[in-house]
mmCIF file of the N, C-alpha and C atoms, coordinates in Angstrom:
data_MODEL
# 
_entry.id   MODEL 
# 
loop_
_atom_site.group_PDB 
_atom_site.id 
_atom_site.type_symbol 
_atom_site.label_atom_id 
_atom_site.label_alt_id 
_atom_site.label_comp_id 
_atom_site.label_asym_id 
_atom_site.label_entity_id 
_atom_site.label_seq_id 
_atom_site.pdbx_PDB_ins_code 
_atom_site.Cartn_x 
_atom_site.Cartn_y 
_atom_site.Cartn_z 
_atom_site.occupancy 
_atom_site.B_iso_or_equiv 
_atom_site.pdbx_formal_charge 
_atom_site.auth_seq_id 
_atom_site.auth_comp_id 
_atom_site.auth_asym_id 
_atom_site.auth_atom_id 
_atom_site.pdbx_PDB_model_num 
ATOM 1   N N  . UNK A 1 1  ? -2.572 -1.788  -17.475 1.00 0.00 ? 1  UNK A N  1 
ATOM 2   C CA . UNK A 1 1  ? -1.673 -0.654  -17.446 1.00 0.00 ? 1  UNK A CA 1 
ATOM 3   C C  . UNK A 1 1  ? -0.958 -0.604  -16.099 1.00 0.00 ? 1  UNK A C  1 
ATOM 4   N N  . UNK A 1 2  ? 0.590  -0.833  -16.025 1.00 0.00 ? 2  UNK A N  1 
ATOM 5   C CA . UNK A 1 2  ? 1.029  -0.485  -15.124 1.00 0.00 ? 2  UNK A CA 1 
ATOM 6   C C  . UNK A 1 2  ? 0.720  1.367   -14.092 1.00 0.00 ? 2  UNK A C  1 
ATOM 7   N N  . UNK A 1 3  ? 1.287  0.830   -12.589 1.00 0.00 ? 3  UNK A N  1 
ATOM 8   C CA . UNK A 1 3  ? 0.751  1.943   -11.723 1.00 0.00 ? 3  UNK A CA 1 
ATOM 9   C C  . UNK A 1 3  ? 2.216  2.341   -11.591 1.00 0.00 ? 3  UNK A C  1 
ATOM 10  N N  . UNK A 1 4  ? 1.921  3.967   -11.273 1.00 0.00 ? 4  UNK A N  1 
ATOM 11  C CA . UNK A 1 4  ? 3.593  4.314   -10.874 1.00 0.00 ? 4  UNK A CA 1 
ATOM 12  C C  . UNK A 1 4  ? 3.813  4.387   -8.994  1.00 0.00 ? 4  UNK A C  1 
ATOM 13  N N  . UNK A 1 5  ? 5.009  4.531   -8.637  1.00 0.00 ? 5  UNK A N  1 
ATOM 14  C CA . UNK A 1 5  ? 5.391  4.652   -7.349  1.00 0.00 ? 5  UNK A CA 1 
ATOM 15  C C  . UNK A 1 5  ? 4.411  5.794   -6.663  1.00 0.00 ? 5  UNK A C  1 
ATOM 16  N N  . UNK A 1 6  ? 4.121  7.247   -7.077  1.00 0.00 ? 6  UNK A N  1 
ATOM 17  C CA . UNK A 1 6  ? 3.471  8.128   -6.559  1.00 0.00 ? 6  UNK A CA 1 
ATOM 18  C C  . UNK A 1 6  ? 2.243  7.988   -6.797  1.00 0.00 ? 6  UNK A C  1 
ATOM 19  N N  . UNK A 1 7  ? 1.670  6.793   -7.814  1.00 0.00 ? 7  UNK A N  1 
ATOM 20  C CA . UNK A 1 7  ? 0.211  6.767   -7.546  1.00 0.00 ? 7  UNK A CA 1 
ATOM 21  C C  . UNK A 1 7  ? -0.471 5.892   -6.460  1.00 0.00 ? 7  UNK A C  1 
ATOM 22  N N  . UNK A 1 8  ? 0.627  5.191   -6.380  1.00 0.00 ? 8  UNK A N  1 
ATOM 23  C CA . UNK A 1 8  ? 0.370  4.180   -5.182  1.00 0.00 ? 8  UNK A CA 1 
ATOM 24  C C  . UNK A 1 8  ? 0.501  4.901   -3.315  1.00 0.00 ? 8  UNK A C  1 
ATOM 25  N N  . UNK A 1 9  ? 1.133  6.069   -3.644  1.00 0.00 ? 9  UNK A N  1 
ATOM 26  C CA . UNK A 1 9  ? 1.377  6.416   -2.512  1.00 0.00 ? 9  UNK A CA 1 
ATOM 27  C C  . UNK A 1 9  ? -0.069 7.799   -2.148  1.00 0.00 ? 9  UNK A C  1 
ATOM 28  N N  . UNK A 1 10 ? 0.187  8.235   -3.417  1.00 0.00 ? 10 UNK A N  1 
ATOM 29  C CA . UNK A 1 10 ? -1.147 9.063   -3.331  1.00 0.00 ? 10 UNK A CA 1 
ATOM 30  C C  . UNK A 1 10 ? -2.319 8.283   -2.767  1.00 0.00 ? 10 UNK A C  1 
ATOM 31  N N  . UNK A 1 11 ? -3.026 7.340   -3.488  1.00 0.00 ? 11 UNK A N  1 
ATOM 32  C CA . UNK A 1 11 ? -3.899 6.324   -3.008  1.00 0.00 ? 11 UNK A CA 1 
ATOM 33  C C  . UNK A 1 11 ? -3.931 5.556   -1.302  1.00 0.00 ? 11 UNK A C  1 
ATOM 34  N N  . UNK A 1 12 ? -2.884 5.394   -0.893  1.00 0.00 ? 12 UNK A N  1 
ATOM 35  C CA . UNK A 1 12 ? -2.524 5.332   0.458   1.00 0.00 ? 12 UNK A CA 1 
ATOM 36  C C  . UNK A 1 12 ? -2.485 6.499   1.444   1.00 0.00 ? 12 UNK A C  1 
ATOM 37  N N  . UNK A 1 13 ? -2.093 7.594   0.894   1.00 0.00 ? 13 UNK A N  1 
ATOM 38  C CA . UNK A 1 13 ? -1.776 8.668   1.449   1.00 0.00 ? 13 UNK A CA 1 
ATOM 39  C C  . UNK A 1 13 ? -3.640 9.038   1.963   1.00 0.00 ? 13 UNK A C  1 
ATOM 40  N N  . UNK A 1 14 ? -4.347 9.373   0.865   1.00 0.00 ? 14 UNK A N  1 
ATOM 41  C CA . UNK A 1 14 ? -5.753 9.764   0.899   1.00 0.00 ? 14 UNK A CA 1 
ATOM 42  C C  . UNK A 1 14 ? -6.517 8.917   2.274   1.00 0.00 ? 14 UNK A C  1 
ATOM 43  N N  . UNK A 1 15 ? -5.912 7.663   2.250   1.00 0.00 ? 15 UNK A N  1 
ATOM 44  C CA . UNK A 1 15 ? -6.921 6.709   3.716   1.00 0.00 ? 15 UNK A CA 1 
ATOM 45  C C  . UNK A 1 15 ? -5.903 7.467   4.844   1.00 0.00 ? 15 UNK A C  1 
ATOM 46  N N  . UNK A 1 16 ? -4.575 7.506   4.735   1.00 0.00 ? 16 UNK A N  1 
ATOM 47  C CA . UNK A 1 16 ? -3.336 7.593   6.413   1.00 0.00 ? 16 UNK A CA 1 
ATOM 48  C C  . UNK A 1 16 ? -2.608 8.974   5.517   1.00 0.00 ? 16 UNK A C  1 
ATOM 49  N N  . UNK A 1 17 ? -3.191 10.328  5.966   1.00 0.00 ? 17 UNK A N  1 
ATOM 50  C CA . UNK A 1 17 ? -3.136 11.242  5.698   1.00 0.00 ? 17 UNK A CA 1 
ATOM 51  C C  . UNK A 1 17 ? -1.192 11.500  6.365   1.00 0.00 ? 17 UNK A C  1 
ATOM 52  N N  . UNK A 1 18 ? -1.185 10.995  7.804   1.00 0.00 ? 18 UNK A N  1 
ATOM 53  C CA . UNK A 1 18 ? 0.074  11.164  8.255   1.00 0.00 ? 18 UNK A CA 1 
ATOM 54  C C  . UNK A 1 18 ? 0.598  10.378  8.082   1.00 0.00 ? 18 UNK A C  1 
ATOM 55  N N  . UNK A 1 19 ? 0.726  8.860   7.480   1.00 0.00 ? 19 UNK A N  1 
ATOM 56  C CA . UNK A 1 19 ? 1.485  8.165   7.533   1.00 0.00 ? 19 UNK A CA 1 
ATOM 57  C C  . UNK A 1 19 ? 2.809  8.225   7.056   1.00 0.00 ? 19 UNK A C  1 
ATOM 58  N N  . UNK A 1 20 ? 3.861  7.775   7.409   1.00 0.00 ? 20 UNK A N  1 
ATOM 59  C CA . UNK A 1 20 ? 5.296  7.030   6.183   1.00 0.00 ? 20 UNK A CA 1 
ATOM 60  C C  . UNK A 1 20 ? 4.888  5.890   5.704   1.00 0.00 ? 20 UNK A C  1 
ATOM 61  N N  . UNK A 1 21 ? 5.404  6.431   4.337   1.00 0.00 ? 21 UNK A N  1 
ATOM 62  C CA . UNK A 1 21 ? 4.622  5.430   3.340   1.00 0.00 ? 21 UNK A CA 1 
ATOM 63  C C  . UNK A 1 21 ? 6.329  6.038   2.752   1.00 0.00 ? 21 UNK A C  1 
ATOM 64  N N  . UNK A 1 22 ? 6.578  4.142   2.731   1.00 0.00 ? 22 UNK A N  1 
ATOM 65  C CA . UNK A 1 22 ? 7.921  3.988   1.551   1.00 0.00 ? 22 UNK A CA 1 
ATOM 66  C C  . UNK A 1 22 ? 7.069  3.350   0.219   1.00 0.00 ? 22 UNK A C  1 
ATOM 67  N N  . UNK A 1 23 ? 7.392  3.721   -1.058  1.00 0.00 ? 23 UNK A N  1 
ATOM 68  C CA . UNK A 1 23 ? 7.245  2.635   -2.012  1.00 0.00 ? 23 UNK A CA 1 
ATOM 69  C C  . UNK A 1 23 ? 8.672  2.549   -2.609  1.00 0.00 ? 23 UNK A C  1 
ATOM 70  N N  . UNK A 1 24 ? 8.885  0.661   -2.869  1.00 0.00 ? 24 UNK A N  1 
ATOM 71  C CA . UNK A 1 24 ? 10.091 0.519   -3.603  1.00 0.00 ? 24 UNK A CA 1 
ATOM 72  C C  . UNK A 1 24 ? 9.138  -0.429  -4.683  1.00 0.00 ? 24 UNK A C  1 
ATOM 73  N N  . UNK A 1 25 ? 9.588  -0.065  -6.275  1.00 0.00 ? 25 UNK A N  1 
ATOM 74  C CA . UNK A 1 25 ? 9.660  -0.868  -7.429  1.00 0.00 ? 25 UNK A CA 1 
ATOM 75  C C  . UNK A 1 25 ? 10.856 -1.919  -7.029  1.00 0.00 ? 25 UNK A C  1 
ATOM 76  N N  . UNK A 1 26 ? 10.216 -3.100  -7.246  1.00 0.00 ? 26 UNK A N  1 
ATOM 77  C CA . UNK A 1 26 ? 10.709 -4.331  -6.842  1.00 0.00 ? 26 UNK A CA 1 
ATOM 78  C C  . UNK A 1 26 ? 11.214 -5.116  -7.885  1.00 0.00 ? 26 UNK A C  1 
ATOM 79  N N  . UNK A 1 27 ? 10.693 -4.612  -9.468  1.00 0.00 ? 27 UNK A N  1 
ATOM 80  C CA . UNK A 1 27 ? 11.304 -5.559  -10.626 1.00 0.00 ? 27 UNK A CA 1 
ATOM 81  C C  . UNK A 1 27 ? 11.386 -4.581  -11.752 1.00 0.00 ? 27 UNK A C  1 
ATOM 82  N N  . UNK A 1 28 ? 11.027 -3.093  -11.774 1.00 0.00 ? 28 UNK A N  1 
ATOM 83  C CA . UNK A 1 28 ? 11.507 -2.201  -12.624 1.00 0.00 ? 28 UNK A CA 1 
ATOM 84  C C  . UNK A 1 28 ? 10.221 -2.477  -13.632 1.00 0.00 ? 28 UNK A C  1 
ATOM 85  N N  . UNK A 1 29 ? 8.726  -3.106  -13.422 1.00 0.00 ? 29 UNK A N  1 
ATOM 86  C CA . UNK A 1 29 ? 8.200  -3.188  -14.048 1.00 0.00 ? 29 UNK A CA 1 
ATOM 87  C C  . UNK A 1 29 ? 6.580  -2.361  -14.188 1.00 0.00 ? 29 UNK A C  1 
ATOM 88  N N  . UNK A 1 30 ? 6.949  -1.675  -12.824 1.00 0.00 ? 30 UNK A N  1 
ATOM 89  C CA . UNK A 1 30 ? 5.353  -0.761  -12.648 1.00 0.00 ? 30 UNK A CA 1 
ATOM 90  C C  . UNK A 1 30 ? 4.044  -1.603  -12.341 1.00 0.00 ? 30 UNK A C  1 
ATOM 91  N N  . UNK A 1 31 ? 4.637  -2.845  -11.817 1.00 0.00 ? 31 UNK A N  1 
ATOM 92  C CA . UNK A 1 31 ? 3.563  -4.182  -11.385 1.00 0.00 ? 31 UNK A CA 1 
ATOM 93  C C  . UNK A 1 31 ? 3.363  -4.890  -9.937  1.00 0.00 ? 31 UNK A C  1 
ATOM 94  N N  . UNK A 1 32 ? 5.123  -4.494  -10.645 1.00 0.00 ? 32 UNK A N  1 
ATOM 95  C CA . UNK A 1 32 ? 5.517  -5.234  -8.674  1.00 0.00 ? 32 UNK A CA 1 
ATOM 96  C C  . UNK A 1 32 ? 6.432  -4.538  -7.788  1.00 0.00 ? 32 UNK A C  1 
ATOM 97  N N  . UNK A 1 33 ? 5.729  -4.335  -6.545  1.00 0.00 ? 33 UNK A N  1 
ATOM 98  C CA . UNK A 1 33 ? 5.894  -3.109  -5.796  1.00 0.00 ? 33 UNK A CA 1 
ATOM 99  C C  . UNK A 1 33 ? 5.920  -3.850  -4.279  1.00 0.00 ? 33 UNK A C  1 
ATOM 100 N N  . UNK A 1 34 ? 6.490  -3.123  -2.964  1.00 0.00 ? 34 UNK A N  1 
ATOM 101 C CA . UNK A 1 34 ? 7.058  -2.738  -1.825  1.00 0.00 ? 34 UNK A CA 1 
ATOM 102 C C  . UNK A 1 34 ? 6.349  -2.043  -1.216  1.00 0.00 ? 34 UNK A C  1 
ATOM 103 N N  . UNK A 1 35 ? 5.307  -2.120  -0.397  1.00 0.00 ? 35 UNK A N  1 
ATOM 104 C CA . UNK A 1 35 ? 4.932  -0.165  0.585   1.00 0.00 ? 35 UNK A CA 1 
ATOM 105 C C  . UNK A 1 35 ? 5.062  -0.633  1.948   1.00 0.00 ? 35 UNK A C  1 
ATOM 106 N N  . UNK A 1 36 ? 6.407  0.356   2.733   1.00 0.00 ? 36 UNK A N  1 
ATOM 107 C CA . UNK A 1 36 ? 6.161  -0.024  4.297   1.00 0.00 ? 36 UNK A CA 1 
ATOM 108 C C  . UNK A 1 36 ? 4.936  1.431   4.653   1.00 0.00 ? 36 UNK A C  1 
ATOM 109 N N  . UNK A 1 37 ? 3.720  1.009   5.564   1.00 0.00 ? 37 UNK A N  1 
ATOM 110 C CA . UNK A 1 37 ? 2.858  2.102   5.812   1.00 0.00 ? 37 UNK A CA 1 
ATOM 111 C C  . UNK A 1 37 ? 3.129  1.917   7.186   1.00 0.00 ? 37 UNK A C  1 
ATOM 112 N N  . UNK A 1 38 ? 3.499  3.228   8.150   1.00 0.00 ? 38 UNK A N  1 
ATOM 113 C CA . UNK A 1 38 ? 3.829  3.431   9.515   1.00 0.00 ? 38 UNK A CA 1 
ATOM 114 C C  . UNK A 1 38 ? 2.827  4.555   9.620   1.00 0.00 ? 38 UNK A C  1 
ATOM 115 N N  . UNK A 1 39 ? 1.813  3.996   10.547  1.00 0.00 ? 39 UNK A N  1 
ATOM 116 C CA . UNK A 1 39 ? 0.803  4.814   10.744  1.00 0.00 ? 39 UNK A CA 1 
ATOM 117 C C  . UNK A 1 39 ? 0.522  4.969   12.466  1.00 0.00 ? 39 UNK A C  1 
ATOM 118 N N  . UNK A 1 40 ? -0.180 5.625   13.082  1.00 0.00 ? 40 UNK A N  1 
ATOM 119 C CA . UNK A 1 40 ? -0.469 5.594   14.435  1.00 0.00 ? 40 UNK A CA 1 
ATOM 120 C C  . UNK A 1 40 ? -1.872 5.034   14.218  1.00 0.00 ? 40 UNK A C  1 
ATOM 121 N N  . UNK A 1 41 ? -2.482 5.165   13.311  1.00 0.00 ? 41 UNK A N  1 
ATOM 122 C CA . UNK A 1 41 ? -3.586 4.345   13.248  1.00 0.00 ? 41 UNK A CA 1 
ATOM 123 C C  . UNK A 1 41 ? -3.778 2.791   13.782  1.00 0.00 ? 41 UNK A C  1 
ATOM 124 N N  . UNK A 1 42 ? -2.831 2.214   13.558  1.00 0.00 ? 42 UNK A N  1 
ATOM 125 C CA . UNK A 1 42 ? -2.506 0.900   13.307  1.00 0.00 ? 42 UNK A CA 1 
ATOM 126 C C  . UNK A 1 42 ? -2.487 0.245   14.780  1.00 0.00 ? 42 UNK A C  1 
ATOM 127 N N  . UNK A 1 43 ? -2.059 1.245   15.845  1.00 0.00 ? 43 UNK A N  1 
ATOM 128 C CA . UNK A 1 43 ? -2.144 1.054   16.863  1.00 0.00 ? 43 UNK A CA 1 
ATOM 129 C C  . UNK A 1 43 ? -3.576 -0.175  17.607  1.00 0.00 ? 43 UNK A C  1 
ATOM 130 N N  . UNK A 1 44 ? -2.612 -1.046  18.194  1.00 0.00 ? 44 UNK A N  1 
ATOM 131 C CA . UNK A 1 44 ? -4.045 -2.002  18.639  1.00 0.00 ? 44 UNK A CA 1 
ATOM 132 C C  . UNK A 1 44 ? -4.296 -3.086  17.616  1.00 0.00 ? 44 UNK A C  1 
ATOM 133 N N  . UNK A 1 45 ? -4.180 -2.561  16.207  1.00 0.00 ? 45 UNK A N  1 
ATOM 134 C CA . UNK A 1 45 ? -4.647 -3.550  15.268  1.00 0.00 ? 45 UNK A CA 1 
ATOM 135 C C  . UNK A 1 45 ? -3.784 -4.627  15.198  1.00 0.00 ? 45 UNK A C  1 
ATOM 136 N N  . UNK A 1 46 ? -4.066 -5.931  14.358  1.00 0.00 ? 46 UNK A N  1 
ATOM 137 C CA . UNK A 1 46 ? -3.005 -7.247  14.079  1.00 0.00 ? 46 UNK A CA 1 
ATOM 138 C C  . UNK A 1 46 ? -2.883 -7.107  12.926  1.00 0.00 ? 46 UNK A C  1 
ATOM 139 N N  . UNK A 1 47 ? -1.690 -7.298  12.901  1.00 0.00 ? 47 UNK A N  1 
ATOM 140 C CA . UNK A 1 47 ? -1.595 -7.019  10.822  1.00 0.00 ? 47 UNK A CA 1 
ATOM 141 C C  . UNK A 1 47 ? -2.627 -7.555  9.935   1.00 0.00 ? 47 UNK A C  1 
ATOM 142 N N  . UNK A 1 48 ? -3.308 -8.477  9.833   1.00 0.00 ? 48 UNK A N  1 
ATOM 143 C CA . UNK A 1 48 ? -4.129 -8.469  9.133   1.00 0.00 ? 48 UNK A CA 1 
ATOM 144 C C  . UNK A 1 48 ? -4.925 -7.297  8.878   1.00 0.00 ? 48 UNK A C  1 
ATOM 145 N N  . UNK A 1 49 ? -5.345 -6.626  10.018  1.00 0.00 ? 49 UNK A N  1 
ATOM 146 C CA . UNK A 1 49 ? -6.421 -5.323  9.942   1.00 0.00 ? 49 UNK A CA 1 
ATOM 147 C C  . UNK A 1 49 ? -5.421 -4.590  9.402   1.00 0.00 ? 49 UNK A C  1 
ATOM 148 N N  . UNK A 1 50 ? -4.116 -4.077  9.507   1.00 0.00 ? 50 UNK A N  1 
ATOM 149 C CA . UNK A 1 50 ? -3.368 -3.022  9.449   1.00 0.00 ? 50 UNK A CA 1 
ATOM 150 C C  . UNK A 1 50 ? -3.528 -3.511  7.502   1.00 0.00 ? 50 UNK A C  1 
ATOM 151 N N  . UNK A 1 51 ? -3.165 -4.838  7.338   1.00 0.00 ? 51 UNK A N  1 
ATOM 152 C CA . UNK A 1 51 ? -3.049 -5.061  5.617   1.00 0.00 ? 51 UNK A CA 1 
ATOM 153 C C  . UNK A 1 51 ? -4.019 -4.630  4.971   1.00 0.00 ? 51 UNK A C  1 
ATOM 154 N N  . UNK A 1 52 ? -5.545 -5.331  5.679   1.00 0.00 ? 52 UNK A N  1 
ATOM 155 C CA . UNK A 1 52 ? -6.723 -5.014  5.072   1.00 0.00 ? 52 UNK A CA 1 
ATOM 156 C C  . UNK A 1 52 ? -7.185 -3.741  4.893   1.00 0.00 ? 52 UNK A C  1 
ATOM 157 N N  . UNK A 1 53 ? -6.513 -2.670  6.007   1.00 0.00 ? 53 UNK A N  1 
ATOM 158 C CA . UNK A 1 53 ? -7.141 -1.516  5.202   1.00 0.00 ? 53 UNK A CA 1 
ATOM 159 C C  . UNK A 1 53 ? -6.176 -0.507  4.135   1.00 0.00 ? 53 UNK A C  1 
ATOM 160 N N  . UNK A 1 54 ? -5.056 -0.772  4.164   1.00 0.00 ? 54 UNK A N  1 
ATOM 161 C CA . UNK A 1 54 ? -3.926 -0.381  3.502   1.00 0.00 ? 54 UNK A CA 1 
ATOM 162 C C  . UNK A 1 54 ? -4.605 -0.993  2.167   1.00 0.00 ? 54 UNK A C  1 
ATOM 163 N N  . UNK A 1 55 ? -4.884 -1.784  1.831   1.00 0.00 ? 55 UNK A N  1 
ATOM 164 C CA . UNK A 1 55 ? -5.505 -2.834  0.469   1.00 0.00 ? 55 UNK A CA 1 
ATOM 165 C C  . UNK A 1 55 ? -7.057 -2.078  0.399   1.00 0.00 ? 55 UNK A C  1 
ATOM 166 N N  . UNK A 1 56 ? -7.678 -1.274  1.306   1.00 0.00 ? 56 UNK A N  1 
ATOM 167 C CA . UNK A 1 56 ? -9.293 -1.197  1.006   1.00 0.00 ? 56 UNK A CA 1 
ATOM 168 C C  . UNK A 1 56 ? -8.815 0.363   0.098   1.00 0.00 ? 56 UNK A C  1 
ATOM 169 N N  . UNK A 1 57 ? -8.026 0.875   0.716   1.00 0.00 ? 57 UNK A N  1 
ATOM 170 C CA . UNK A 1 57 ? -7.129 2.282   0.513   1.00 0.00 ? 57 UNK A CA 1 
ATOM 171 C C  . UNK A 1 57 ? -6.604 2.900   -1.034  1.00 0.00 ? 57 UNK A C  1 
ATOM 172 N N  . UNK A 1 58 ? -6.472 1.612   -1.649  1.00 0.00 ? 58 UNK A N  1 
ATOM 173 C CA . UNK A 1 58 ? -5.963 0.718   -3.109  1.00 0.00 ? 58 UNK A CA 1 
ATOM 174 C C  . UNK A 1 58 ? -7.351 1.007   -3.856  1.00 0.00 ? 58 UNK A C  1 
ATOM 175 N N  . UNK A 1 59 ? -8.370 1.108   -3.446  1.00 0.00 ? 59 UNK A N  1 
ATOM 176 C CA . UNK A 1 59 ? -9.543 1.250   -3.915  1.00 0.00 ? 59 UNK A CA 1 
ATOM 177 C C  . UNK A 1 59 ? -9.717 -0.054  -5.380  1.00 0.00 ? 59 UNK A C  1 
ATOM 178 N N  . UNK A 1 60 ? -9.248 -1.033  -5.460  1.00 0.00 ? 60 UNK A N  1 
ATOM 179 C CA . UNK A 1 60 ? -9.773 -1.985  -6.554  1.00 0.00 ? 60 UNK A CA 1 
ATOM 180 C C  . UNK A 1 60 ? -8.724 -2.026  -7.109  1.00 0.00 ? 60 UNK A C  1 
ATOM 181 N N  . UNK A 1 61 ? -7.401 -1.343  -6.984  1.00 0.00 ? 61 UNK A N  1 
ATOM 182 C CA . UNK A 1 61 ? -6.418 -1.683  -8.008  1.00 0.00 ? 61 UNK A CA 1 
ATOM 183 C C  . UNK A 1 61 ? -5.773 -2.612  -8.302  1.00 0.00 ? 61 UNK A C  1 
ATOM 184 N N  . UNK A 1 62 ? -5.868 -3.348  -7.170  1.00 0.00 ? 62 UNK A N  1 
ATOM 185 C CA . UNK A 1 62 ? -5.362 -5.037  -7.133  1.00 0.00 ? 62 UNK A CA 1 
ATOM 186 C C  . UNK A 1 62 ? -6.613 -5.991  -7.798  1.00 0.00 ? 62 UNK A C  1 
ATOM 187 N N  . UNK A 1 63 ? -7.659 -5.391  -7.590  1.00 0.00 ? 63 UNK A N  1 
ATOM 188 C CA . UNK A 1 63 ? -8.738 -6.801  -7.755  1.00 0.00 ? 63 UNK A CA 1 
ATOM 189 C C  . UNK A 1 63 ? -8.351 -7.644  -9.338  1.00 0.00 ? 63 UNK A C  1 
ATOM 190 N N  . UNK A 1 64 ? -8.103 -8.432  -9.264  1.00 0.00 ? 64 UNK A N  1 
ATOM 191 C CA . UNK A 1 64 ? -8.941 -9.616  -10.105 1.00 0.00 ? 64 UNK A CA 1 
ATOM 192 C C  . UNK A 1 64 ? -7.179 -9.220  -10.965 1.00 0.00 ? 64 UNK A C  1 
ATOM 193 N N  . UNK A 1 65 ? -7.511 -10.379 -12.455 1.00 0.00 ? 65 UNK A N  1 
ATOM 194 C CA . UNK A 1 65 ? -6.449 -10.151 -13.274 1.00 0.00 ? 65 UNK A CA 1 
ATOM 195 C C  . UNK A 1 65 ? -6.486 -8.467  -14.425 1.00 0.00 ? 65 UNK A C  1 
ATOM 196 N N  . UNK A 1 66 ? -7.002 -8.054  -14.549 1.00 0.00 ? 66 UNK A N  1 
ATOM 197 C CA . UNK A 1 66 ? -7.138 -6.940  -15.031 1.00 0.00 ? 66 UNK A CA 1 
ATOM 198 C C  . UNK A 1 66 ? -7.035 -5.849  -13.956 1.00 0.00 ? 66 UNK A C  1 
ATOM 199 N N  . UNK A 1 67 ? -6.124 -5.793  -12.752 1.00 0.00 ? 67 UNK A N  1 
ATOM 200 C CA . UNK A 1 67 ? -6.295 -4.327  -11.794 1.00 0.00 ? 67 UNK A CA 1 
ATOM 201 C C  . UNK A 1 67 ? -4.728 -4.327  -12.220 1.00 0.00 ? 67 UNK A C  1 
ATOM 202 N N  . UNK A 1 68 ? -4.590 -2.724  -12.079 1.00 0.00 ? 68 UNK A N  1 
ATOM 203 C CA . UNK A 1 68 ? -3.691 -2.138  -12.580 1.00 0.00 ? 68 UNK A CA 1 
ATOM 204 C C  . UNK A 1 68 ? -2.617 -2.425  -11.854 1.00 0.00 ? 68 UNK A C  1 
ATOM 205 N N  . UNK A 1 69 ? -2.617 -2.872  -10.378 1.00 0.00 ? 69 UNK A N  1 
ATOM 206 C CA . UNK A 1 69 ? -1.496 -3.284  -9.777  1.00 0.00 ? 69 UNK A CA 1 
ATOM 207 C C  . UNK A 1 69 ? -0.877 -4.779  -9.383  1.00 0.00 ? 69 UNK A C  1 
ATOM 208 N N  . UNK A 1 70 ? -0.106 -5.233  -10.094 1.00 0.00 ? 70 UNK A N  1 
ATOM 209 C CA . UNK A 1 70 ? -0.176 -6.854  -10.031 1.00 0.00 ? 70 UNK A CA 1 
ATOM 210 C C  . UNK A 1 70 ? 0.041  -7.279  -8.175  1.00 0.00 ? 70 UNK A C  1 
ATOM 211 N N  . UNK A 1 71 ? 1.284  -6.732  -8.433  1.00 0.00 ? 71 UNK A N  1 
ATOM 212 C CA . UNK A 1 71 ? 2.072  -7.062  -6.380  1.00 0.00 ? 71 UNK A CA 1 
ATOM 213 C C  . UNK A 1 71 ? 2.026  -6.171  -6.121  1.00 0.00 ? 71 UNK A C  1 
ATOM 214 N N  . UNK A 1 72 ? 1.833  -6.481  -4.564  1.00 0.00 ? 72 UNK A N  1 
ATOM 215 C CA . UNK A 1 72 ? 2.291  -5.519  -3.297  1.00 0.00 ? 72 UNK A CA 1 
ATOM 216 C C  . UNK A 1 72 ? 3.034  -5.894  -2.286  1.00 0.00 ? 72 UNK A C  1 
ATOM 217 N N  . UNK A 1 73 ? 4.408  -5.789  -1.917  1.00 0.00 ? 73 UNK A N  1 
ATOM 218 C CA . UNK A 1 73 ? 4.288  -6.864  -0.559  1.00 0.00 ? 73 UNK A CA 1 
ATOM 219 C C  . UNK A 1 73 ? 4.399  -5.546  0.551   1.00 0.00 ? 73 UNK A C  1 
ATOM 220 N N  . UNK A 1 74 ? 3.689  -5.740  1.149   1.00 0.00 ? 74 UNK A N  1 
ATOM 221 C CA . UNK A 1 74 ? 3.132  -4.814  1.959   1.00 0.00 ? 74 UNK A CA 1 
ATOM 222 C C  . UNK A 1 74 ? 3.500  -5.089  3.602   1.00 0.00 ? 74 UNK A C  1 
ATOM 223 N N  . UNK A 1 75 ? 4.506  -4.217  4.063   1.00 0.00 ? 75 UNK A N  1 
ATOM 224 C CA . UNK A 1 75 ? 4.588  -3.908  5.648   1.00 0.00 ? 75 UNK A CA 1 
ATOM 225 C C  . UNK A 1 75 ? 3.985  -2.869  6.235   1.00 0.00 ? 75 UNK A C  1 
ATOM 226 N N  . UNK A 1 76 ? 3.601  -3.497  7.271   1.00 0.00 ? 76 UNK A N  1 
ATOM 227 C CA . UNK A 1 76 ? 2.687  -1.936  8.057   1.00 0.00 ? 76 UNK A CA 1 
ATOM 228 C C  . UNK A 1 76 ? 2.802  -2.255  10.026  1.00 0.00 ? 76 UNK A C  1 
ATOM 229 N N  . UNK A 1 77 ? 2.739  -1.162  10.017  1.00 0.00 ? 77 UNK A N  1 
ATOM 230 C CA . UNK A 1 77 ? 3.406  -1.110  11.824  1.00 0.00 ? 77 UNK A CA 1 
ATOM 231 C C  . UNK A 1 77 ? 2.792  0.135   12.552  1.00 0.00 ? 77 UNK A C  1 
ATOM 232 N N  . UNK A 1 78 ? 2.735  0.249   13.482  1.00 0.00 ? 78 UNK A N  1 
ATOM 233 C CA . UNK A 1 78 ? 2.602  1.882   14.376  1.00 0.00 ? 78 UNK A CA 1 
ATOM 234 C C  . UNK A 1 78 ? 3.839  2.017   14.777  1.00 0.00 ? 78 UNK A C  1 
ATOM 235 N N  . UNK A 1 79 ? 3.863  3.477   15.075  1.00 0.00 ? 79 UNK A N  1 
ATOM 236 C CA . UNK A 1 79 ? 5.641  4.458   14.834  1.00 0.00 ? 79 UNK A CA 1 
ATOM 237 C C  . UNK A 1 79 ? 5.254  3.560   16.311  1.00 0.00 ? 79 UNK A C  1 
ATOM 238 N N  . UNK A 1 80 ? 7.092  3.337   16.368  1.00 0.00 ? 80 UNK A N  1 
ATOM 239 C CA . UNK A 1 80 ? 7.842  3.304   17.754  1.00 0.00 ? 80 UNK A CA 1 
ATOM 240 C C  . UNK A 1 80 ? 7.493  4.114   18.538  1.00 0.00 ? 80 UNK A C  1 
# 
């Protein structure tokens, strides 16, 4: 079952309570998706950490071929 734009952001939102969180639908298909997450959290971290917890945040929705979210391509940064 495809995920919508606000469930993905809800789910993100719940780990980076303050963050900007963009989501863009990327193929109009509810599969494949866009999130820039601008957090102050992020501060210090290397994107990998900044990806990995943005993805722990997802709580399983990506895992395996049966998770509800196929793509993500995922940017993440601390505010300027």
């Amino acid at each position: 079952m495809a995920m919508e734009a606000h469930e993905i952001e809800a789910l993100i939102r719940a780990s980076f309570p303050e963050a900007k969180i963009t989501i863009t639908d990327l193929a109009g298909d509810g599969n494949h998706y866009a999130a820039e997450v601008i957090d102050e959290s992020f501060r210090g971290q290397n994107r990998v950490q900044q990806q990995r917890a943005v993805y722990a945040a997802l709580r399983g929705k990506m895992d395996g071929p049966s998770g509800e979210l196929h793509a993500l391509a995922l940017t993440t940064k601390a505010p300027d």
